[in-house]
N, C-alpha and C positions, 0 to 999 in steps of 0.2 A: 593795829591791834586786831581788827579783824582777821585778817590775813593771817596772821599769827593762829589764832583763834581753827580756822578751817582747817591749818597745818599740820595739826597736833589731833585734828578729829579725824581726821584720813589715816593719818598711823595710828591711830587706835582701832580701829576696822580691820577687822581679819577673816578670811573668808572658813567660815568653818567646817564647809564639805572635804575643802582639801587636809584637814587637821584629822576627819573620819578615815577609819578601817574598813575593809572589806571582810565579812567573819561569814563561813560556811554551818550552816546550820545541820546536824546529822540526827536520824529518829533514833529511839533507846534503842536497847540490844533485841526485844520483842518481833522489832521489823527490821534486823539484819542491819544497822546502821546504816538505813540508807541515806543519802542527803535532799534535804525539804526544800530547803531556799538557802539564798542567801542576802545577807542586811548589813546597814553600815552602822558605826558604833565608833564615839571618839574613842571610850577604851571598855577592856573587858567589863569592868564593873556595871557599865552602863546596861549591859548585857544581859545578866541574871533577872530571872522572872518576868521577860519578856517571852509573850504569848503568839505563836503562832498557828497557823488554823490549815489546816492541808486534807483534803477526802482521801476517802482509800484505793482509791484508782492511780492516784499518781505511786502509790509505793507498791502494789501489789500490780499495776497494769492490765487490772480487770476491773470492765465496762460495768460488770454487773453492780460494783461496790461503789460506783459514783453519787449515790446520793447517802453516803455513811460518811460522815466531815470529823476528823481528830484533833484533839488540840493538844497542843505541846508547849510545855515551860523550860525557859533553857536553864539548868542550874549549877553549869560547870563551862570553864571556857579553859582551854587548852591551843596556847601560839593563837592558832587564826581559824580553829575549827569551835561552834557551841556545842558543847553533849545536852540531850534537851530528856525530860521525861512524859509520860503520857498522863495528862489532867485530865480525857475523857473524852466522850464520842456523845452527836449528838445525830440525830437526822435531818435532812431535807428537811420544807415544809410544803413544796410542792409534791414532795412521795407521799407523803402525810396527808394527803389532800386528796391525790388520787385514791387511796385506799376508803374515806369515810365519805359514805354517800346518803341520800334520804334513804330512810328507813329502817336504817340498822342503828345499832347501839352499838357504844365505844366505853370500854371500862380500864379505865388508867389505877395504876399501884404507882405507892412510894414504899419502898423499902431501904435500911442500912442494914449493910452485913458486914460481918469479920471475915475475912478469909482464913487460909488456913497457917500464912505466913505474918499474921498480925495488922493485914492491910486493913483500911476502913472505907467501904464503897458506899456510895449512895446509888440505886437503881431507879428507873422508872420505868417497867415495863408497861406495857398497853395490849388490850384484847381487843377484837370486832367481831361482831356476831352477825349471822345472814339477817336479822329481824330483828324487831325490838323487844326488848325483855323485859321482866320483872326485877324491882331492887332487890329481891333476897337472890335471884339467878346473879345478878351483879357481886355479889357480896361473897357467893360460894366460890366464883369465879376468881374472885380478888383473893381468895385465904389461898384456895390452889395455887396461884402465881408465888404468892410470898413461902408455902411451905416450900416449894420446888426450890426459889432460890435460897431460900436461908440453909437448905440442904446442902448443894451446887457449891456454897459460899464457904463452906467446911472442910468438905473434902478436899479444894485446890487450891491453888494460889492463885496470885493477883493474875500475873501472864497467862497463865492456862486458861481462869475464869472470863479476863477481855479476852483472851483471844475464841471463848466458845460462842461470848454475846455478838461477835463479830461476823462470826459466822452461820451465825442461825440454832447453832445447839440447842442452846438455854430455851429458845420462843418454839422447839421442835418436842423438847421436855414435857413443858406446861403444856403443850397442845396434845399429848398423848393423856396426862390428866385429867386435863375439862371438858373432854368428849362424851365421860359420863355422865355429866349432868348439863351439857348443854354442849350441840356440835356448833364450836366454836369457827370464824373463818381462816381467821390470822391471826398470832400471837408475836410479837417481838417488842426490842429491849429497847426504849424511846431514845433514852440518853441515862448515862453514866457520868459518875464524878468522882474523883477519887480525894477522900479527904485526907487521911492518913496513909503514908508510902510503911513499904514494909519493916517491921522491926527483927526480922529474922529473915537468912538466906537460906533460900530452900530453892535447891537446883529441881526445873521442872523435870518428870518423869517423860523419857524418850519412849517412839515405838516400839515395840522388839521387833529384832531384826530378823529375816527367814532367813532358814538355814542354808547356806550352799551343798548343792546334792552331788556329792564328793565320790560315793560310791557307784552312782551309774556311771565314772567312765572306766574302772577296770572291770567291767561288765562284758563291754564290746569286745574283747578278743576274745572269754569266752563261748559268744555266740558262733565267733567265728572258728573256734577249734570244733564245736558240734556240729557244723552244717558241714565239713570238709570230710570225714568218716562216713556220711549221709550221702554223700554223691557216688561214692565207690562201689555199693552194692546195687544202685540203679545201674550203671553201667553193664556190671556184671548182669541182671536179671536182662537187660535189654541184649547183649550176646550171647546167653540163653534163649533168650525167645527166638532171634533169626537160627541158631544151630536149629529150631525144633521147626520151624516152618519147613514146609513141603515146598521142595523143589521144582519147579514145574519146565515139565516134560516138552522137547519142541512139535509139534502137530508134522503128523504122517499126512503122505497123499489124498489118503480117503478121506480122511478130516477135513481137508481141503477142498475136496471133489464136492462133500456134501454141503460144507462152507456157501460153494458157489451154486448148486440145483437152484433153492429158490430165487436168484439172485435172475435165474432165466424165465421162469417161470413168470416172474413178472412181467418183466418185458413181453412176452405172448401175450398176456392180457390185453396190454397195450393197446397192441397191432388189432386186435379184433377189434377192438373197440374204434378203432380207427376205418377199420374194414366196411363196418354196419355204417357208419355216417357216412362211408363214400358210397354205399348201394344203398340209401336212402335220398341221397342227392340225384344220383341217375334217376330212380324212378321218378321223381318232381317233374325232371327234365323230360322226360318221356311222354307224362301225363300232358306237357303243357306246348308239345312239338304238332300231334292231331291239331288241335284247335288252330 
């Protein structure tokens, strides 16, 4: 009976790794779809609403955004790929740390905005000041932060709006604000949460594009039909000028003769000169013969 017993426990054991999938996780359309990770899952269903957490380095491949961490819900599966969407961004807490030091003051906002396609954000921006302040400087500091985004939160959508707190925009905004009443150090978005996704599709507004400058190339041949009439009359004034130059004459004998007088003239110099140091040396010799 035992035996029996252990026989029937062994087939009932089933190895359940080998019964899991291998399913590729890819980010929303925001970051180009690109893929996060990948995870195992007996079947799709298991799938949905499973949370993963990836920094912005890995999908952008800049060093600077590594301490920006995203999290993503997957809420669609397709064969052996998850479509995931973005639940929010939070910071490091070692960044966070290097930033607040003794002496300074740290003035944190909560704010929820509407965006402009119906989405429902939760923000927390954060301020740091060189010194410590006063609660009413805290306070003016805090309304500045929330006018700014509740503004920000209007005019864009969801994409556009993470994609500026991402980038520094939004904490670049509010810090052009609060310099009047207080030269703020740093301004940026602590963490975000998105609690309602959007109830309307509204395609983000693209850069405009510069124009291709079409007209400077039937430009070039022009230049060159003008500079080609422009060479013709230099020619011409330069066989003018040799036709008017004076000829010159080859030199006569006497030209010649007079050419070469001073040329002798020197050379006699010379010789005297040469004449006097030899009848300066005899007398020496003369002087020094008596003795």
């Amino acid at each position: 009976m035992a035996k029996a017993r252990a026989r029937t426990t062994t087939r009932k054991v089933k190895d359940r790794w080998k019964a899991k999938n291998w399913y590729q996780i890819l980010s929303p359309s925001l970051f180009n779809n690109v893929p996060i990770a990948e995870t195992l899952a007996e079947s799709p269903e298991h799938l949905i609403g499973r949370v993963t957490e990836v920094s912005l380095q890995d999908l952008t491949n800049d060093f600077r955004k590594s301490h920006i961490k995203l999290l993503f819900t997957v809420d669609k599966v397709e064969q052996n790929t998850a479509h995931t969407q973005l639940k929010g961004h939070l910071l490091t807490s070692d960044y966070l740390r290097r930033m607040i030091r003794r002496r300074k003051s740290r003035v944190d906002g909560v704010l929820t905005i509407e965006t402009r396609d119906g989405a429902i954000v939760r923000i927390k921006p954060f301020a740091i000041a060189e010194k410590r302040i006063q609660s009413s400087q805290k306070k003016l500091i805090r309304n500045v932060m929330n006018d700014v985004i509740a503004k920000e939160g209007k005019t864009k959508t969801l994409n556009s709006f993470i994609r500026d707190c991402l980038e520094g925009k939004i904490g670049s905004e509010i810090y052009k604000h609060c310099k009047i009443y207080y030269p703020v150090k740093r301004i940026e978005v602590n963490k975000t949460e998105i609690i309602r996704l959007p109830t309307v599709v509204i395609e983000d507004e693209k850069p405009p594009e510069k124009p291709e400058e079409e007209p400077s190339q039937p430009q070039e041949p022009e230049k060159e039909e003008s500079e080609v009439p422009a060479e013709e009359p230099a020619v011409e004034e330069k066989t003018q000028e040799e036709s008017k130059a004076p000829v010159e004459e080859e030199p006569t004998e006497e030209d010649r003769e007079k050419a070469e007088k001073p040329k002798k003239k020197a050379k006699a110099k010379t010789t005297k000169k040469k004449t006097t140091t030899k009848k300066t040396t005899k007398k020496k010799k003369e002087e020094a013969a008596p003795e």
